[in-house]
C-alpha positions in Angstrom: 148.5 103.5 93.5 147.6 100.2 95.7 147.3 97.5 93.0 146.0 95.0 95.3 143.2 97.2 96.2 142.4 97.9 91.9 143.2 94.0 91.6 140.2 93.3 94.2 137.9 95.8 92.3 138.2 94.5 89.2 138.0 90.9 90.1 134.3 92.0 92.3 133.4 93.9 89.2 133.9 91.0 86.8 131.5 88.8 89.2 129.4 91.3 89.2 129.1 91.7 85.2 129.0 87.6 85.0 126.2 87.6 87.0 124.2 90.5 85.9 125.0 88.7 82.1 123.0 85.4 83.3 120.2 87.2 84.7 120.0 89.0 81.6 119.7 85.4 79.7 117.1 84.5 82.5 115.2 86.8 81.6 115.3 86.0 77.6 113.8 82.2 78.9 111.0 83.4 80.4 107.3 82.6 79.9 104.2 84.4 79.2 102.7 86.5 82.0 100.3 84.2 84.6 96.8 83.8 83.4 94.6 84.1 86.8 91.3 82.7 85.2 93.1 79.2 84.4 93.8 78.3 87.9 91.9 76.6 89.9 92.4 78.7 93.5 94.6 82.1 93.9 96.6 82.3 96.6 97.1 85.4 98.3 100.4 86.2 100.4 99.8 88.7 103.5 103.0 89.6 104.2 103.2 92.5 107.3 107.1 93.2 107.1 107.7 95.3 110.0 107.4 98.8 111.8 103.6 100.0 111.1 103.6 97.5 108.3 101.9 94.8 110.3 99.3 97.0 111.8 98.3 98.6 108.1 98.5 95.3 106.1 96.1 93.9 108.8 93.8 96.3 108.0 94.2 95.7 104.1 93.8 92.6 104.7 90.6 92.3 106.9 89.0 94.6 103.7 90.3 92.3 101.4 88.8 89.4 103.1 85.6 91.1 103.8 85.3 92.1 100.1 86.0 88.7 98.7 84.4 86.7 101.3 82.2 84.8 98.1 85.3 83.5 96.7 86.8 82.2 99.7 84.1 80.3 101.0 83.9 78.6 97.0 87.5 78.1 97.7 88.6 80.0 94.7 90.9 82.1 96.8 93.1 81.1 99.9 94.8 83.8 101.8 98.5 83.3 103.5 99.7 84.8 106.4 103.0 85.3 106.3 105.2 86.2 108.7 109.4 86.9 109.2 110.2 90.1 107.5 111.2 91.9 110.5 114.1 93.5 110.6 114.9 91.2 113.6 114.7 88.2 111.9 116.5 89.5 109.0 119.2 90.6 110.7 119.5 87.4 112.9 119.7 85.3 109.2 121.5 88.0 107.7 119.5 88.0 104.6 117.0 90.6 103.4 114.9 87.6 103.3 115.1 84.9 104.9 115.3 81.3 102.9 112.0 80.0 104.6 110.3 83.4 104.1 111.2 83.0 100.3 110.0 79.9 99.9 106.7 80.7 101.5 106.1 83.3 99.3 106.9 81.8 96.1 104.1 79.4 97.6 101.8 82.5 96.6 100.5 83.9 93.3 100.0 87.9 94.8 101.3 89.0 97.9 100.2 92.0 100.2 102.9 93.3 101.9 103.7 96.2 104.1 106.8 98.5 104.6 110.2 97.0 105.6 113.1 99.1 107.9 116.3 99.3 105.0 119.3 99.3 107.2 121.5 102.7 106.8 124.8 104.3 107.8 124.3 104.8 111.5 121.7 102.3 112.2 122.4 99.7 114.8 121.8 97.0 112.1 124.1 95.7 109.8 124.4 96.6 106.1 121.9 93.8 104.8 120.2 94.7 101.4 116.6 95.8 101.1 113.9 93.5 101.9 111.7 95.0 99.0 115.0 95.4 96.3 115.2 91.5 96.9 112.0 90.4 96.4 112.0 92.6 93.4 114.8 90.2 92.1 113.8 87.2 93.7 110.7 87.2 92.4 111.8 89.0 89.2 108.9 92.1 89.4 110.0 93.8 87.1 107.7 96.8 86.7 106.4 99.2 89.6 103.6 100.6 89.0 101.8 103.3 90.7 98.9 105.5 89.4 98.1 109.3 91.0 94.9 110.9 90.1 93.3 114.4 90.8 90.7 114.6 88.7 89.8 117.9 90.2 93.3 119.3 89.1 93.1 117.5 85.8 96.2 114.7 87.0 95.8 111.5 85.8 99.4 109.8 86.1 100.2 106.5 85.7 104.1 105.8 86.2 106.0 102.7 85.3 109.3 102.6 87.3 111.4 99.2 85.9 112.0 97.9 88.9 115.0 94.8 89.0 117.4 97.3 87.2 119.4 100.6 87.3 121.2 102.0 90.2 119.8 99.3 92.6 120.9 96.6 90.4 123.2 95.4 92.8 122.1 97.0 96.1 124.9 96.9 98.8 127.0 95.1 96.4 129.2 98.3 95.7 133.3 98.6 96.0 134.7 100.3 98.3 138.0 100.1 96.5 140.0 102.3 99.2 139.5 104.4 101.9 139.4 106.8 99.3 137.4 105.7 97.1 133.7 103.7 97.1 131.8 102.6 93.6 128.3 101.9 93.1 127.3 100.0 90.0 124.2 101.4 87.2 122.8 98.5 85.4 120.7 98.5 81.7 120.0 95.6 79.4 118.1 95.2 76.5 115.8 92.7 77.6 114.9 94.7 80.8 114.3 98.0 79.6 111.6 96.4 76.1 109.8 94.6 78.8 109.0 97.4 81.1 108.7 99.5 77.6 106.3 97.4 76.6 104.1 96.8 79.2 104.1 100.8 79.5 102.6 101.2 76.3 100.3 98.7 76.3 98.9 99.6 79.2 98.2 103.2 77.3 97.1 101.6 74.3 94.2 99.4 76.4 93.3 102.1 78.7 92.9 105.5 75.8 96.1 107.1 76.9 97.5 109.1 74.4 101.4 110.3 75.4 104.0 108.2 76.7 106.9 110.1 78.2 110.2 108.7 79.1 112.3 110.3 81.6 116.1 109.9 82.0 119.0 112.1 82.5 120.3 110.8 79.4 122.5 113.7 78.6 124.7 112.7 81.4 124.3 109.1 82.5 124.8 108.8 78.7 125.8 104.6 78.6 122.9 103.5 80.7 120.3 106.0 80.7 120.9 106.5 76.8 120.2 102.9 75.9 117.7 103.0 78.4 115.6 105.9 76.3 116.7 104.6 72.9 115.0 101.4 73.6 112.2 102.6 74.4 111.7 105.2 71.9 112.2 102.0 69.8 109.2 100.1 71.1 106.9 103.6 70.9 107.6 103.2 67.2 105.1 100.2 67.8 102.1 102.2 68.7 102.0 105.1 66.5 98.5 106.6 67.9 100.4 107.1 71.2 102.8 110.3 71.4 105.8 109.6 72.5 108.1 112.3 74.4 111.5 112.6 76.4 112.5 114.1 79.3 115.3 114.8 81.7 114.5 113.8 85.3 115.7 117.3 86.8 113.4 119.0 84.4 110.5 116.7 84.6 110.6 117.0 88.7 109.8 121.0 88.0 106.9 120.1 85.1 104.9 117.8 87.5 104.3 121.2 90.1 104.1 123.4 86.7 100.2 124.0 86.3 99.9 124.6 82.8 102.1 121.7 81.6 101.3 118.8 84.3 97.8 117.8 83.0 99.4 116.7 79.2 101.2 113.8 81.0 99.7 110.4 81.3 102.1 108.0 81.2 105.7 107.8 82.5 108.7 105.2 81.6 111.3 105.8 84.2 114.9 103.3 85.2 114.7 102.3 89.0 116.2 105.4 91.5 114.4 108.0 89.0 110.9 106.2 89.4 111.7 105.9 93.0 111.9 109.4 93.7 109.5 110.9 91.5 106.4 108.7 92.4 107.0 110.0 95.8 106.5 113.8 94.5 103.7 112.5 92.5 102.1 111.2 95.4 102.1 114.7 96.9 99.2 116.1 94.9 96.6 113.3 96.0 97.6 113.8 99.4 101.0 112.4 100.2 102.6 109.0 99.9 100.6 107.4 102.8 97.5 107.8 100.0 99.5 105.8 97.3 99.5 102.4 97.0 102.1 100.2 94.4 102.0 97.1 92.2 105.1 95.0 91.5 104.4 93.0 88.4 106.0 90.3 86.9 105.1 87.4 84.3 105.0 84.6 87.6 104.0 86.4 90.8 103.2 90.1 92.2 103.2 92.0 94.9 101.4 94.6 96.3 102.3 97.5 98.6 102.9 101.2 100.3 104.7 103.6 98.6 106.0 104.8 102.3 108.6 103.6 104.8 107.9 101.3 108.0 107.9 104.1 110.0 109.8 103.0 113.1 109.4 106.6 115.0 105.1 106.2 115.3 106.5 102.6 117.0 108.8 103.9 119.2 106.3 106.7 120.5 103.3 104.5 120.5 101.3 105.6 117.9 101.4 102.8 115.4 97.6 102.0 116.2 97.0 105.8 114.0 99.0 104.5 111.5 97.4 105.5 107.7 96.1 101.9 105.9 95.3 103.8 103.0 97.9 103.7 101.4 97.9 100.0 101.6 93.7 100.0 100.7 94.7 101.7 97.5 97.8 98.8 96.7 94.8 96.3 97.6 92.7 97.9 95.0 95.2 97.2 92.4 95.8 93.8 93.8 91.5 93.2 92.9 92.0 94.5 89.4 95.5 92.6 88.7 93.4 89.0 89.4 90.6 89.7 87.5 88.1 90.8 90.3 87.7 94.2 88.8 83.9 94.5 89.2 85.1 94.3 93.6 88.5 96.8 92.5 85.9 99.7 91.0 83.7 98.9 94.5 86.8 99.4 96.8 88.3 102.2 94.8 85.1 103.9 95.2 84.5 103.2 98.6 88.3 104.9 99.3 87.5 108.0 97.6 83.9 108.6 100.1 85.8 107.8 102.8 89.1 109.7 102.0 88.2 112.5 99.9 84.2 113.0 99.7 82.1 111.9 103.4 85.4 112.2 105.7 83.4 111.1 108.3 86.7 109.8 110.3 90.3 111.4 109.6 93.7 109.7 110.1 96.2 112.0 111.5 99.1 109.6 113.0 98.0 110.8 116.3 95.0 110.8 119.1 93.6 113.2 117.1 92.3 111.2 114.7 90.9 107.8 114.0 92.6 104.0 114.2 93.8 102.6 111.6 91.4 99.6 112.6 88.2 102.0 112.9 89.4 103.7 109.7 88.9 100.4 108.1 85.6 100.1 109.6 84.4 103.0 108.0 85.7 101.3 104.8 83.4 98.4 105.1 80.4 100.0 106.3 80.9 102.8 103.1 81.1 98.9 101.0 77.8 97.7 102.6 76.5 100.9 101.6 77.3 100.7 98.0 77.7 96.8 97.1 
């Protein structure tokens, strides 16, 4: 057995638990959540990251501005351009996020940001964490959220993924102990999993939703993943007019495509890679993850995005002008509701579904055979005249 190489391990692993420990305290110091009526002007972050991100979050962003053109002239809201989450620039500071970049967007109370390029094995870009896993931490956003409805099919799903936690505590922050042998690291406190708990089912309790399911693979993963659920069954005891269930992941992957069973579920509790994966399946029955937008809520700041990738190919074969915005339009949605401006998030959210799933007067296909991403947002505004 190499010693030195178990030495090295353990000594990584013991920073690794100090740190993880503090953060854990951090999070126990917190404040209450941001109250948005109590400040004098909101400041928006527009954020475009890189690949199609820039091209769809200017589109978002043109709606946005068009929609809450009253409130900018008042000066109540001031929007922030944002720019340096390329994966050039990243890579030339080495840093999923640059230290300016940072500090801009800590400048900002909500940011709109687009899909970032996550280095991988065989890239040509070094190993530098994800842009979206730091700000996550950064920032400390601790709960994704992302709703899919098809009312037609009877799906009305609202997931909360905890966000800062779980497998991607730690993100390229693994051992590789030997050639041999590589570790990756699964992280679950207390204080992380009764927040996202608890914003879950208050979130169900506000809105009529009646079940609560929390999905973990519990049975295996059973240090992590079984305090995870215990905790959470804990805080469920809270809200006795909710049902409360559990699930294994594997299991609950098969129930979401299982006709008969899918419309009972209504809310989900999920750790971080599980939450990841399934949204994505989720997203599938509205019409695939270019039609889902994401929040990223914390008690300070949050941010607002695609549930897709940057998409790198449509650049490389010039077709990034028919990338799909809508996926940001519905993230900019949520964005209106999370700062109070619900009245304009009902308007936009209705506007969408004319556009996407009612009129279709213009299609997005990726290609020359549909629609711009800029003339898809056209239609967008035009459908808003329409109905404002």
């Amino acid at each position: 057995m190499n010693e030195t190489a178990v030495k090295n391990a353990v000594e990584k692993f013991e920073s690794l638990v100090r740190a993880q420990l503090e953060r854990a305290e951090n999070i126990k110091a917190q404040g209450d959540f941001v109250d948005y009526k109590s400040l004098d002007k909101i400041i928006i972050g527009v954020c475009g990251g890189d690949g199609i991100g820039p091209i769809i979050t200017k589109e978002s962003a043109r709606v946005l501005q068009f929609i809450l053109e009253d409130k900018v002239k008042t000066g109540k809201i001031e929007f922030k351009f944002i720019d340096g989450l390329t994966i050039e620039n990243r890579v030339k500071a080495n840093k999923a996020i640059p230290d300016d970049v940072l500090e801009e967007l800590k400048t900002c109370h909500v940011i709109l940001k687009g899909p970032t390029t996550t280095p991988q094995a065989g890239d040509p870009w070094p190993n530098i964490e994800s842009a979206n896993v730091a700000m996550r931490k950064a920032l400390d956003l601790f709960a994704n959220l992302r709703p899919v409805k098809v009312p037609e099919e009877g799906i009305d799903w609202t997931f909360f993924r905890e966000n800062t936690e779980g497998s991607y505590a730690v993100g390229s922050n693994g051992v590789n102990v030997t050639d041999d042998l590589a570790m990756d690291f699964v992280v679950t406190t207390q204080e992380g999993s009764e927040r996202i708990a608890k914003l879950a089912y208050e979130y169900a309790r506000r809105n009529g939703k009646n079940r609560v399911s929390i999905v973990t693979k519990a049975n295996v993963i059973k240090t992590t993943d079984g305090k995870f659920l215990n905790i959470c069954k804990n805080i469920g005891k809270d809200y006795p007019e909710i049902t409360t269930d559990e699930w294994y992941i594997d299991i609950m992957t098969a129930k979401l495509i299982d006709k008969k069973r899918r419309t009972d579920f209504r809310v989900f509790i999920l750790p971080n890679l599980y939450g990841d994966i399934i949204t994505d399946e989720a997203a599938e029955f509205q019409g695939g993850v270019g039609t889902a937008g994401s929040a990223n809520i914390g008690k300070k700041y949050a941010m607002f995005e695609a549930i897709h990738g940057s998409a790198p190919r449509m650049i490389r074969e010039g077709r990034g002008v028919y990338a799909d915005p809508c996926s940001m339009l519905r993230a900019t949605v949520m964005l209106l509701s999370h700062i109070g401006e619900q009245e304009k998030a009902d308007l936009l959210e209705r506007a969408l579904d004319i556009c996407m799933l009612e009129e279709k007067k213009l299609t997005i296909t990726g290609r020359d055979t549909g629609c711009t991403c800029s003339e898809f947002g056209d239609y967008v505004m035009e459908t808003l005249k329409k109905i404002m």
